[in-house]
N, CA, C and O atoms as a Maestro MAE file, in Angstrom:
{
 s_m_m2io_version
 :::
 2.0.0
}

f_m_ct {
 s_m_title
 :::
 protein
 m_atom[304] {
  # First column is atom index #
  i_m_mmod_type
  r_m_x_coord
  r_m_y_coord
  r_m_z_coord
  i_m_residue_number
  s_m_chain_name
  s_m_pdb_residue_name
  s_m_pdb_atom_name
  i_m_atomic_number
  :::
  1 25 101.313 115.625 108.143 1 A "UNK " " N  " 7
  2 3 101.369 115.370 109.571 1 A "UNK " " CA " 6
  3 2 101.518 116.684 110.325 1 A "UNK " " C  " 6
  4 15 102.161 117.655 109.926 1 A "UNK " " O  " 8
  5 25 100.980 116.609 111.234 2 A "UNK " " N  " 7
  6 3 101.020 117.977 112.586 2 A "UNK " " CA " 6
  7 2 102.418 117.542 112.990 2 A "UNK " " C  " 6
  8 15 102.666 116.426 113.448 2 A "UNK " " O  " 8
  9 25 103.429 118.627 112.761 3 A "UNK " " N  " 7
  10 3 104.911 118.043 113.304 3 A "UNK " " CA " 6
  11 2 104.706 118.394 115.152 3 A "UNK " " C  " 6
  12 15 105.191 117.808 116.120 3 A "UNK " " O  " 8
  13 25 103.890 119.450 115.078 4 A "UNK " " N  " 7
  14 3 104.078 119.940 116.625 4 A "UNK " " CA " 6
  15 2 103.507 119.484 117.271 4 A "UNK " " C  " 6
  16 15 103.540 119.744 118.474 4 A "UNK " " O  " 8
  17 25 102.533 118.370 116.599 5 A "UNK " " N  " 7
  18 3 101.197 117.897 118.107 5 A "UNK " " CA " 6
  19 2 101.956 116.015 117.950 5 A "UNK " " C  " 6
  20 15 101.515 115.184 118.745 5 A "UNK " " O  " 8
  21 25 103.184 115.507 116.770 6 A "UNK " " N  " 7
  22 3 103.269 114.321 116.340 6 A "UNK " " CA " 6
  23 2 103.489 113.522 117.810 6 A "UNK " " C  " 6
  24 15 103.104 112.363 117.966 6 A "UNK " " O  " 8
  25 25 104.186 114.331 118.905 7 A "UNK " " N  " 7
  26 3 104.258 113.642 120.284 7 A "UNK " " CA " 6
  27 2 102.887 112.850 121.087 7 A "UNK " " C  " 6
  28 15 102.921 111.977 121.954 7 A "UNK " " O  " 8
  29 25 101.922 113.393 120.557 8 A "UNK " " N  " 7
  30 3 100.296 113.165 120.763 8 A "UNK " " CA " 6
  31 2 99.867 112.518 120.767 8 A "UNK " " C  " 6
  32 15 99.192 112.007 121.661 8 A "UNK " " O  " 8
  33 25 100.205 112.013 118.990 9 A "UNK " " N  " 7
  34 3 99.486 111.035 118.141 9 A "UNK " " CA " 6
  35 2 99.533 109.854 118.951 9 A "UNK " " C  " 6
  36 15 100.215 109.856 119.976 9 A "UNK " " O  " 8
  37 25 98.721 108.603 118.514 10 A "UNK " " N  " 7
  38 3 98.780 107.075 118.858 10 A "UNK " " CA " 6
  39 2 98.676 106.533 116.839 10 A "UNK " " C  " 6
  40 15 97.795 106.738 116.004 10 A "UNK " " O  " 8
  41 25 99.678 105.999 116.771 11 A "UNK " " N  " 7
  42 3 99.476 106.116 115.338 11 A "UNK " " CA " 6
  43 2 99.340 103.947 115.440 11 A "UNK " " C  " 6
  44 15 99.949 103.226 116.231 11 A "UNK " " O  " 8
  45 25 98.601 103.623 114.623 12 A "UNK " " N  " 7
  46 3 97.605 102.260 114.559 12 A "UNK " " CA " 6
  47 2 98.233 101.901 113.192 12 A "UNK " " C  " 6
  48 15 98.416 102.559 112.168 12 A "UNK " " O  " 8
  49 25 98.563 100.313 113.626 13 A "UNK " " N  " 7
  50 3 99.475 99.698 111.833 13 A "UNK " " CA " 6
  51 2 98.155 99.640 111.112 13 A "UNK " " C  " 6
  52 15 97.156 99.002 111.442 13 A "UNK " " O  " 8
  53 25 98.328 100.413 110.079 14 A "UNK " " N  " 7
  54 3 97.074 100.228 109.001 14 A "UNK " " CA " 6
  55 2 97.377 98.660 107.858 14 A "UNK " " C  " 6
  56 15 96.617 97.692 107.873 14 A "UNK " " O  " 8
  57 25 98.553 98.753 107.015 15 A "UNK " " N  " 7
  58 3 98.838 98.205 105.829 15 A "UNK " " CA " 6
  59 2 100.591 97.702 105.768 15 A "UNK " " C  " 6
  60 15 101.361 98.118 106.634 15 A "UNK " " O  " 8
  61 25 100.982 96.953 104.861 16 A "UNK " " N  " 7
  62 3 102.023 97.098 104.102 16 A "UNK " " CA " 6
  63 2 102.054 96.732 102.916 16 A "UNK " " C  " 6
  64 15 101.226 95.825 102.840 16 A "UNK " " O  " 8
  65 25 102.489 96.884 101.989 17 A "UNK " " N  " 7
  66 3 102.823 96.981 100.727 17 A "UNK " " CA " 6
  67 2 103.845 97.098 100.083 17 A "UNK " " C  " 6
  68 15 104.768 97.819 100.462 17 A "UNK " " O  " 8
  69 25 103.873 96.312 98.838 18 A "UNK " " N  " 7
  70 3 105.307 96.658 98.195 18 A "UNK " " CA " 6
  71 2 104.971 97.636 96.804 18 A "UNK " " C  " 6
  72 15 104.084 97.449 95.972 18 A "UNK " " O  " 8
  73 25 106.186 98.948 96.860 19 A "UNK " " N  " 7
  74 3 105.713 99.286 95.576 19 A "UNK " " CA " 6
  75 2 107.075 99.740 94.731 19 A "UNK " " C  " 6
  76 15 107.795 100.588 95.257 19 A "UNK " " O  " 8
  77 25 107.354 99.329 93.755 20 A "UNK " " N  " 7
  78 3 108.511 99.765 92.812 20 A "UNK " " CA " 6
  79 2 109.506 99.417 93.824 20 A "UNK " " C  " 6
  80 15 110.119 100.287 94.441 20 A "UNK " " O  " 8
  81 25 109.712 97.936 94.043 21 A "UNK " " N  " 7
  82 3 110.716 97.400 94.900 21 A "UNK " " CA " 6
  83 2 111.149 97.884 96.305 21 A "UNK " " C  " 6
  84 15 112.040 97.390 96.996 21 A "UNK " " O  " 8
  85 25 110.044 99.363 96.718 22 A "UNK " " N  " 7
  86 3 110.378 99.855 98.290 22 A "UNK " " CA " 6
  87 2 108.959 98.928 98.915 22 A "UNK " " C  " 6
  88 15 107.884 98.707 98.358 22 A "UNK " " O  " 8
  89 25 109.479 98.491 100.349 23 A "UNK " " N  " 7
  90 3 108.338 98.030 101.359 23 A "UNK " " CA " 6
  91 2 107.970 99.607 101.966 23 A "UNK " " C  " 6
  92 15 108.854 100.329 102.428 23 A "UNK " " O  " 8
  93 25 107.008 99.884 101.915 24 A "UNK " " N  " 7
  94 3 105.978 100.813 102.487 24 A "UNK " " CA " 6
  95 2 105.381 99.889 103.819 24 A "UNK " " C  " 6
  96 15 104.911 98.751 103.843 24 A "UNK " " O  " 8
  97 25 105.608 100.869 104.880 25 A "UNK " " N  " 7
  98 3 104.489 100.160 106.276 25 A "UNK " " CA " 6
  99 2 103.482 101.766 106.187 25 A "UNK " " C  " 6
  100 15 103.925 102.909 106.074 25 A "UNK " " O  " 8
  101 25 102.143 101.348 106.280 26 A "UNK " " N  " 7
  102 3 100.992 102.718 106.337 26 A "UNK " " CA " 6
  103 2 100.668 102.422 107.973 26 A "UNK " " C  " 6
  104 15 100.660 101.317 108.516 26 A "UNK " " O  " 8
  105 25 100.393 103.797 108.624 27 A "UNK " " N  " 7
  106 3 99.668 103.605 110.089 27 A "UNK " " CA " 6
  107 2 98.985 104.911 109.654 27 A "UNK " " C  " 6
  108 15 99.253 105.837 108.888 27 A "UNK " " O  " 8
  109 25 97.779 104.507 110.651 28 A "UNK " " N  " 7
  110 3 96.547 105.599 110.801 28 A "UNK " " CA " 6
  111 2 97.101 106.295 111.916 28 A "UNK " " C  " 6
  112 15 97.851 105.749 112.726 28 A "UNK " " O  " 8
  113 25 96.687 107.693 111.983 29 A "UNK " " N  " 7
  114 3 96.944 108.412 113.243 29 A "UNK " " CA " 6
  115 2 95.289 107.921 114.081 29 A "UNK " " C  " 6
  116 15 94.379 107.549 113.341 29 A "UNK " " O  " 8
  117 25 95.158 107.951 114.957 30 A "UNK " " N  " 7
  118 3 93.652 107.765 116.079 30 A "UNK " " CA " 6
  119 2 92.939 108.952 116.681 30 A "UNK " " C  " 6
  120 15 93.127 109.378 117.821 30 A "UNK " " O  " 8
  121 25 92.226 109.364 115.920 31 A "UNK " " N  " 7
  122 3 91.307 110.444 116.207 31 A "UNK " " CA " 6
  123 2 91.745 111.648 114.930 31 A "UNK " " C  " 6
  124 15 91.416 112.830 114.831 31 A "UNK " " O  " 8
  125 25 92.436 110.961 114.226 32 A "UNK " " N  " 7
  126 3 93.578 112.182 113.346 32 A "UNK " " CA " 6
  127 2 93.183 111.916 111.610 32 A "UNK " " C  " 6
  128 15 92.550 110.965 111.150 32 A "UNK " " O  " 8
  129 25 93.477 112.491 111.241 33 A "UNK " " N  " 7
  130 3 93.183 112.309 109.684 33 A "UNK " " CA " 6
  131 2 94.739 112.539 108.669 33 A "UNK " " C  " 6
  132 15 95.001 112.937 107.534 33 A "UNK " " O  " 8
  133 25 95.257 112.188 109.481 34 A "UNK " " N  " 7
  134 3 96.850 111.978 109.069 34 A "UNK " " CA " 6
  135 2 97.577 111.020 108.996 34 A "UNK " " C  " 6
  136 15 98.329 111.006 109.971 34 A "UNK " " O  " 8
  137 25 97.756 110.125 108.269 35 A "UNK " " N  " 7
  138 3 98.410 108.749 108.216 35 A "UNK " " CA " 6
  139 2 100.276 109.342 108.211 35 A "UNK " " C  " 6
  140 15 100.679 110.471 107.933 35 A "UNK " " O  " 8
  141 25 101.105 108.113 108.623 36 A "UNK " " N  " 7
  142 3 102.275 108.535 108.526 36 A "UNK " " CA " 6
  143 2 102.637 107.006 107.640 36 A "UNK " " C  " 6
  144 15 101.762 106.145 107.727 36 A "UNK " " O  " 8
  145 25 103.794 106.695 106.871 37 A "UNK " " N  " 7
  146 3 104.563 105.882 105.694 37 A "UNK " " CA " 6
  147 2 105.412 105.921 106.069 37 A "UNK " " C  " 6
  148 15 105.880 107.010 106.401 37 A "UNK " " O  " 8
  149 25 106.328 104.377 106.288 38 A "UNK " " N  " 7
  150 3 107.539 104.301 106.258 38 A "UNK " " CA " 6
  151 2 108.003 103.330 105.123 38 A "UNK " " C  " 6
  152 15 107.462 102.550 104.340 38 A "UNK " " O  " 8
  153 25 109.003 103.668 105.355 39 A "UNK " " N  " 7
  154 3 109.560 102.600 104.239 39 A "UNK " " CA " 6
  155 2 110.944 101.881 104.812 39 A "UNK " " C  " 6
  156 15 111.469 102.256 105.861 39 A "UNK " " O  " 8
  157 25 111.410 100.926 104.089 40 A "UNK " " N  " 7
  158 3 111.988 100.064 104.527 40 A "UNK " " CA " 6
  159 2 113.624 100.549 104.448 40 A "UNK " " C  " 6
  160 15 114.570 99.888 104.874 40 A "UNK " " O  " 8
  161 25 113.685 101.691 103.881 41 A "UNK " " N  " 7
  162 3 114.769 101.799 103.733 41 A "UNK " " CA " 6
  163 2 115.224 103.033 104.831 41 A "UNK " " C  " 6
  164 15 116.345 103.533 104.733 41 A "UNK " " O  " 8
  165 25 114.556 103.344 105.560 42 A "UNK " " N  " 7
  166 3 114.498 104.282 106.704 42 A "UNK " " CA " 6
  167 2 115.380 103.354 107.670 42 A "UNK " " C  " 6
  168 15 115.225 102.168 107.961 42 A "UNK " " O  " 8
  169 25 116.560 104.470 108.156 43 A "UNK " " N  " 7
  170 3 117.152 103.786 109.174 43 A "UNK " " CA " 6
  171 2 117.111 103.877 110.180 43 A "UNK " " C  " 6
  172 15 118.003 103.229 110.728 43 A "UNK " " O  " 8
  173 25 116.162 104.658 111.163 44 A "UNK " " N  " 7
  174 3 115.436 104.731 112.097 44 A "UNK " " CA " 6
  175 2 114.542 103.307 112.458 44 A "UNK " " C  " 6
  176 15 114.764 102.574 113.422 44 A "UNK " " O  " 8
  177 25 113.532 103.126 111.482 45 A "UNK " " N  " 7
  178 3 112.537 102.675 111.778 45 A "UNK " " CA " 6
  179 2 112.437 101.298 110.559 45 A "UNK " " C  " 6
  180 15 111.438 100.615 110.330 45 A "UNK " " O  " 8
  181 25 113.637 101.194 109.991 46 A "UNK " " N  " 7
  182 3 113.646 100.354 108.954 46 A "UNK " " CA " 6
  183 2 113.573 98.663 109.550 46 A "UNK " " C  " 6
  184 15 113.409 97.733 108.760 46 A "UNK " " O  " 8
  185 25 113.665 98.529 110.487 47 A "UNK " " N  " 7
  186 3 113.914 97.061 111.735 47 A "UNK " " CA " 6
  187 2 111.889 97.017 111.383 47 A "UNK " " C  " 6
  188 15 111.113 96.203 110.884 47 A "UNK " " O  " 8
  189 25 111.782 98.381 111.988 48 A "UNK " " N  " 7
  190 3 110.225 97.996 112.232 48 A "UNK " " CA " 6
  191 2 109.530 97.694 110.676 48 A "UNK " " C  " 6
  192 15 108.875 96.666 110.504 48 A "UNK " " O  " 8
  193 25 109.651 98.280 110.022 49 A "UNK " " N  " 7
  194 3 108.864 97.410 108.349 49 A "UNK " " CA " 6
  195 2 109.397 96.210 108.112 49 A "UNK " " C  " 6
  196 15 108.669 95.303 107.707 49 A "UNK " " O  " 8
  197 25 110.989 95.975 108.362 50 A "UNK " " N  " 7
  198 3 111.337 94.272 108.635 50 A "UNK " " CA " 6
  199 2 110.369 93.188 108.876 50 A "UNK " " C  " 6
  200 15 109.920 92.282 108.174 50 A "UNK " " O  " 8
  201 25 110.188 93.575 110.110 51 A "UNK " " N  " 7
  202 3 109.637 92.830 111.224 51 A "UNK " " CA " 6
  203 2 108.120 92.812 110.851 51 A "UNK " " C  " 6
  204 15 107.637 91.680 110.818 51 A "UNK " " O  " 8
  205 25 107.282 93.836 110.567 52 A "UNK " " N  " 7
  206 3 105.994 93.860 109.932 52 A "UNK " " CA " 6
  207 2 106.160 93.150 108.540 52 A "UNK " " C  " 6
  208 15 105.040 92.902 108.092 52 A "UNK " " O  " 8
  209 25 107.128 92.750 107.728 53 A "UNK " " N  " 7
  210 3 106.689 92.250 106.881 53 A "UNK " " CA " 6
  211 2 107.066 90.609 107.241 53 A "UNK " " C  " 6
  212 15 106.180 89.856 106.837 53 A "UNK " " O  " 8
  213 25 107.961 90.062 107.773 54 A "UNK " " N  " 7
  214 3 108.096 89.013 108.244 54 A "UNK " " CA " 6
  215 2 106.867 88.845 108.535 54 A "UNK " " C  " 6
  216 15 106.276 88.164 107.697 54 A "UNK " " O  " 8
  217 25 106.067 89.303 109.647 55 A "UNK " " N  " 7
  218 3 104.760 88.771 109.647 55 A "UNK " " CA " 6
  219 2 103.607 88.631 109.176 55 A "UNK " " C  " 6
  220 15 102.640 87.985 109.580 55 A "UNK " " O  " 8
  221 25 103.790 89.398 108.130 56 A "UNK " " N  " 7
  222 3 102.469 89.567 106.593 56 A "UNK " " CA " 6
  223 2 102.982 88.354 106.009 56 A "UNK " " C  " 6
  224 15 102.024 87.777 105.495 56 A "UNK " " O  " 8
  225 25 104.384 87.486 105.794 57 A "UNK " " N  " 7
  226 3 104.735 86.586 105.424 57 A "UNK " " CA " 6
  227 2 104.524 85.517 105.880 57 A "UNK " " C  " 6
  228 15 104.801 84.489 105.262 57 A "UNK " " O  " 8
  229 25 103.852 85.528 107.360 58 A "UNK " " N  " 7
  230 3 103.526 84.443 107.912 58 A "UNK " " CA " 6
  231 2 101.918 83.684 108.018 58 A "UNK " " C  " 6
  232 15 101.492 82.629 108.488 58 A "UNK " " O  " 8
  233 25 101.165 85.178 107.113 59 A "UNK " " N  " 7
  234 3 100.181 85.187 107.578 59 A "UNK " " CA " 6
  235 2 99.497 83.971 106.344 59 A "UNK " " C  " 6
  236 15 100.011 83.772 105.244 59 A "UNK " " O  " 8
  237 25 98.235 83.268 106.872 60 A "UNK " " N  " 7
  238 3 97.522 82.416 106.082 60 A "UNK " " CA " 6
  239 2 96.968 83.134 104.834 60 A "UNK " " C  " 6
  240 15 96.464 84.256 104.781 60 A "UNK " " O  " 8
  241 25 97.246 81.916 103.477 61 A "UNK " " N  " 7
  242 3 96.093 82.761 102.413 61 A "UNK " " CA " 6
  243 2 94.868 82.425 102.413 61 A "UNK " " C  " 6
  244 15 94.596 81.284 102.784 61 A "UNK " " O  " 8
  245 25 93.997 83.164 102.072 62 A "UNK " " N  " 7
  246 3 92.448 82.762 102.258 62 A "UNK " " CA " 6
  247 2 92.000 82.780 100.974 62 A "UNK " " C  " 6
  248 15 92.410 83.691 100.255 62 A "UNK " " O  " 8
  249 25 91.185 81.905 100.491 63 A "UNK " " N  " 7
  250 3 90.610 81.810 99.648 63 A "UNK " " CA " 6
  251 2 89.073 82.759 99.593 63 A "UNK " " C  " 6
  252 15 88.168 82.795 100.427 63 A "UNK " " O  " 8
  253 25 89.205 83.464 98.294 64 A "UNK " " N  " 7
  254 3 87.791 84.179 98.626 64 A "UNK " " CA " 6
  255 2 86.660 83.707 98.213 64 A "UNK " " C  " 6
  256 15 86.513 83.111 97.146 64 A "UNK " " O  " 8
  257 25 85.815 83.933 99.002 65 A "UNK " " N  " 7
  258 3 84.217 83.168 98.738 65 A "UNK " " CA " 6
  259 2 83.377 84.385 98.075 65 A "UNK " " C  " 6
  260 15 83.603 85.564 98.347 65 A "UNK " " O  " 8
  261 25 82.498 84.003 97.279 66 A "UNK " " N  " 7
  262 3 81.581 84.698 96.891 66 A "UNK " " CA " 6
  263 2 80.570 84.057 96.489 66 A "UNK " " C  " 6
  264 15 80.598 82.827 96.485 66 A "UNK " " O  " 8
  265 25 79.367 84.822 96.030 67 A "UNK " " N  " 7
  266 3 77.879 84.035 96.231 67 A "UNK " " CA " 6
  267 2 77.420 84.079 97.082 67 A "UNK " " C  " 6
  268 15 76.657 83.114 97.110 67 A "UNK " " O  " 8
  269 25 77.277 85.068 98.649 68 A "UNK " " N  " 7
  270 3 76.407 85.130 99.621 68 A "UNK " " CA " 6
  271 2 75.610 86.084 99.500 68 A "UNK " " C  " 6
  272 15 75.929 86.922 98.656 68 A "UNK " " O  " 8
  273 25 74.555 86.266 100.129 69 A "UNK " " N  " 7
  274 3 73.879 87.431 99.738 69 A "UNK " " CA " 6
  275 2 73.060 87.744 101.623 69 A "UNK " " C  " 6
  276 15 72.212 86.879 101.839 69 A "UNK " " O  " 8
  277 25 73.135 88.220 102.187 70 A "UNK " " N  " 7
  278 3 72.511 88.864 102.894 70 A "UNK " " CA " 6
  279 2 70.625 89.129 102.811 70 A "UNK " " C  " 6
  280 15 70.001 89.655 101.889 70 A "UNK " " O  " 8
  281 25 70.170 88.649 103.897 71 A "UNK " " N  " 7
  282 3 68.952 88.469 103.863 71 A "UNK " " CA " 6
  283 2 68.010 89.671 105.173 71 A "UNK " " C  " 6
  284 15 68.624 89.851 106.225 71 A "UNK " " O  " 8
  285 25 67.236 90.071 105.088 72 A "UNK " " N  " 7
  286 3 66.833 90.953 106.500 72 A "UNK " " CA " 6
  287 2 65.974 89.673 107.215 72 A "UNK " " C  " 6
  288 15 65.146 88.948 106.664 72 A "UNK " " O  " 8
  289 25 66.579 89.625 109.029 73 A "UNK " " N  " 7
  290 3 65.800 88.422 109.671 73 A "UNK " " CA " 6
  291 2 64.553 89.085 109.965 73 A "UNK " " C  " 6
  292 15 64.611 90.314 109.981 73 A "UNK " " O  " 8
  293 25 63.626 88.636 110.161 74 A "UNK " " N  " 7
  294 3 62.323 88.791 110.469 74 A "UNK " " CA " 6
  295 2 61.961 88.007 112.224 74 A "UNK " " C  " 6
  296 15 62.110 86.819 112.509 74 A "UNK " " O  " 8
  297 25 61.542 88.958 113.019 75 A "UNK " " N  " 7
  298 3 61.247 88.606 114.146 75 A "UNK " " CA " 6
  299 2 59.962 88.130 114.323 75 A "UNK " " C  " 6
  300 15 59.063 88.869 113.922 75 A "UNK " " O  " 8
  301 25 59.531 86.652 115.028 76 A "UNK " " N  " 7
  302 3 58.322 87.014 115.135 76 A "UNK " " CA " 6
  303 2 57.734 87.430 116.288 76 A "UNK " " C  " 6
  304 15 56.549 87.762 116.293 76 A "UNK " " O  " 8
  :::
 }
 m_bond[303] {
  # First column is bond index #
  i_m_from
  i_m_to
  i_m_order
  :::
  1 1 2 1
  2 2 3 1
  3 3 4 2
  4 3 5 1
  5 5 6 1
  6 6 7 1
  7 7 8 2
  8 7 9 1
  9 9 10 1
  10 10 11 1
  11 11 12 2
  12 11 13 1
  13 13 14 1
  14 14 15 1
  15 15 16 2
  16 15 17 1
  17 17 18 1
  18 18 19 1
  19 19 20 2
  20 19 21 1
  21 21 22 1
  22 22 23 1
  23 23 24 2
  24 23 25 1
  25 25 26 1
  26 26 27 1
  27 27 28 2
  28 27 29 1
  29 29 30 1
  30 30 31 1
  31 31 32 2
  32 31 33 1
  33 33 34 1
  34 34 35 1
  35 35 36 2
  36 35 37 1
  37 37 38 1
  38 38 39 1
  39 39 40 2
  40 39 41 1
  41 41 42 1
  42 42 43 1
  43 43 44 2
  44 43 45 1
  45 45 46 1
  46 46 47 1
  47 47 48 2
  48 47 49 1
  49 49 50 1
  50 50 51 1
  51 51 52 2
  52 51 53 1
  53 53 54 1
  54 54 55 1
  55 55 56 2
  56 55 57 1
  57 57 58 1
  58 58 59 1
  59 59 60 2
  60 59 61 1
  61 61 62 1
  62 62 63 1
  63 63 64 2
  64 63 65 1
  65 65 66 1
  66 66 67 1
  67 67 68 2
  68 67 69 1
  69 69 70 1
  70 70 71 1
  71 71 72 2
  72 71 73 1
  73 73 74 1
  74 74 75 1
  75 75 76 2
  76 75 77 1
  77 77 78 1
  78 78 79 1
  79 79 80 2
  80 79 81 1
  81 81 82 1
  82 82 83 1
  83 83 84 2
  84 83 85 1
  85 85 86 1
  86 86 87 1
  87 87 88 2
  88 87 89 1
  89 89 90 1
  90 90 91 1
  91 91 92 2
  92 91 93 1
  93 93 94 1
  94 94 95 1
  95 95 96 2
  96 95 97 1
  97 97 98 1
  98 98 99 1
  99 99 100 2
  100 99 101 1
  101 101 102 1
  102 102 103 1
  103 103 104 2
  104 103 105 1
  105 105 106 1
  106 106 107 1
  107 107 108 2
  108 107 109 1
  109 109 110 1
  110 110 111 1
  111 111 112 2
  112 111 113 1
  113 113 114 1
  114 114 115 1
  115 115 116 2
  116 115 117 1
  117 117 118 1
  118 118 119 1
  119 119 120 2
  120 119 121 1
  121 121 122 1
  122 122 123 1
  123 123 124 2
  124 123 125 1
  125 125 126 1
  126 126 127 1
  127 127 128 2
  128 127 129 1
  129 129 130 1
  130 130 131 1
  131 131 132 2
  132 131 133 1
  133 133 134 1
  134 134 135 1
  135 135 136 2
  136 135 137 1
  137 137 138 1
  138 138 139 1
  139 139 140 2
  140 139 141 1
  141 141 142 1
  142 142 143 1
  143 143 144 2
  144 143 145 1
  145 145 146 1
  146 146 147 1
  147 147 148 2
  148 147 149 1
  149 149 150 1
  150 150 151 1
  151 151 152 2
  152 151 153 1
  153 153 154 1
  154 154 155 1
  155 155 156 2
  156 155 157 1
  157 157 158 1
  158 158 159 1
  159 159 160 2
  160 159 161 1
  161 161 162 1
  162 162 163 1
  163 163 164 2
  164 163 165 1
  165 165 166 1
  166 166 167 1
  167 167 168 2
  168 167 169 1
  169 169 170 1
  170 170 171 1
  171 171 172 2
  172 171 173 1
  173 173 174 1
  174 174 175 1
  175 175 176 2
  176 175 177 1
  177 177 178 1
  178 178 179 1
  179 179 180 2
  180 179 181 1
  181 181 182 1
  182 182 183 1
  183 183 184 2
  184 183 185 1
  185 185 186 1
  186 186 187 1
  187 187 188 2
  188 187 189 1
  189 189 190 1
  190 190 191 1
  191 191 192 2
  192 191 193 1
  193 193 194 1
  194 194 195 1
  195 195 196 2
  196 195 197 1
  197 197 198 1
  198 198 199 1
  199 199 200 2
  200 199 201 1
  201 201 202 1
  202 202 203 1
  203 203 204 2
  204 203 205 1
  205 205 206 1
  206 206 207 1
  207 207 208 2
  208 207 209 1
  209 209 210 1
  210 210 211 1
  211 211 212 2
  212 211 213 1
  213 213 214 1
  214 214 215 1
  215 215 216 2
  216 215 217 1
  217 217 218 1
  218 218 219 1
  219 219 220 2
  220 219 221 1
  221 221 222 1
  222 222 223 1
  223 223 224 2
  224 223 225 1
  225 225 226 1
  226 226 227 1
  227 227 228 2
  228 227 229 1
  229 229 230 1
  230 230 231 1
  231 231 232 2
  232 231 233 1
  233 233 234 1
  234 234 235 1
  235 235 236 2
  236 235 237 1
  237 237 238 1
  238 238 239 1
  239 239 240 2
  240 239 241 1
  241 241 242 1
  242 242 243 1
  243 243 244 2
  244 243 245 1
  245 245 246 1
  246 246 247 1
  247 247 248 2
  248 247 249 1
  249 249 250 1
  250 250 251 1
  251 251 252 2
  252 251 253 1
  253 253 254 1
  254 254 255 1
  255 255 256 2
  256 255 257 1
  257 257 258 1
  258 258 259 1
  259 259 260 2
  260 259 261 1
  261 261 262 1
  262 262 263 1
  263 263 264 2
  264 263 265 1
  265 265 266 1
  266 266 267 1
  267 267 268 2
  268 267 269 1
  269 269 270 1
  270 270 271 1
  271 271 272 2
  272 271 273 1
  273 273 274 1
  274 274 275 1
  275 275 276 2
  276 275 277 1
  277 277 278 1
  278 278 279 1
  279 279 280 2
  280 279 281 1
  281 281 282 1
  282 282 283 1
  283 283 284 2
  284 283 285 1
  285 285 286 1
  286 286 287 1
  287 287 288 2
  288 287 289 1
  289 289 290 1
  290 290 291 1
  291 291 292 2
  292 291 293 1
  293 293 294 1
  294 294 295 1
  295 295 296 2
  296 295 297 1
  297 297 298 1
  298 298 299 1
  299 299 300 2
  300 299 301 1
  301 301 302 1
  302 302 303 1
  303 303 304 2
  :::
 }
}
């Protein structure tokens, strides 16, 4: 991360994940090629991976489809 420009950034929720029992939240920086990671055990910002995962918990499962195939339309 750019520590000196981090006031700048607009950083965008990318992901969350669990890994080796820590919750990880990922955000993209916007226009930036710098992602920033939190984790759940951060006490700053630890409310906010809470709260993002409460709602990954809420979210519907989808069943995945496969077998489509994409066709080119033809105009006439």
């Amino acid at each position: 991360m750019h520590r000196d420009l981090e006031n700048g950034h607009c950083f965008l929720f990318d992901k969350i994940k669990t890994e080796r029992g820590n919750v990880n939240a990922r955000f993209k920086a916007a226009e930036f090629p710098c992602p920033a990671e939190l984790t759940g055990t951060e006490s700053e910002m630890g409310n906010l991976v809470s709260q993002l995962r409460a709602y990954k918990s809420q979210d519907p499962e989808l069943e995945l489809l496969s077998g489509f195939a994409l066709k080119e339309q033809t105009h006439d």
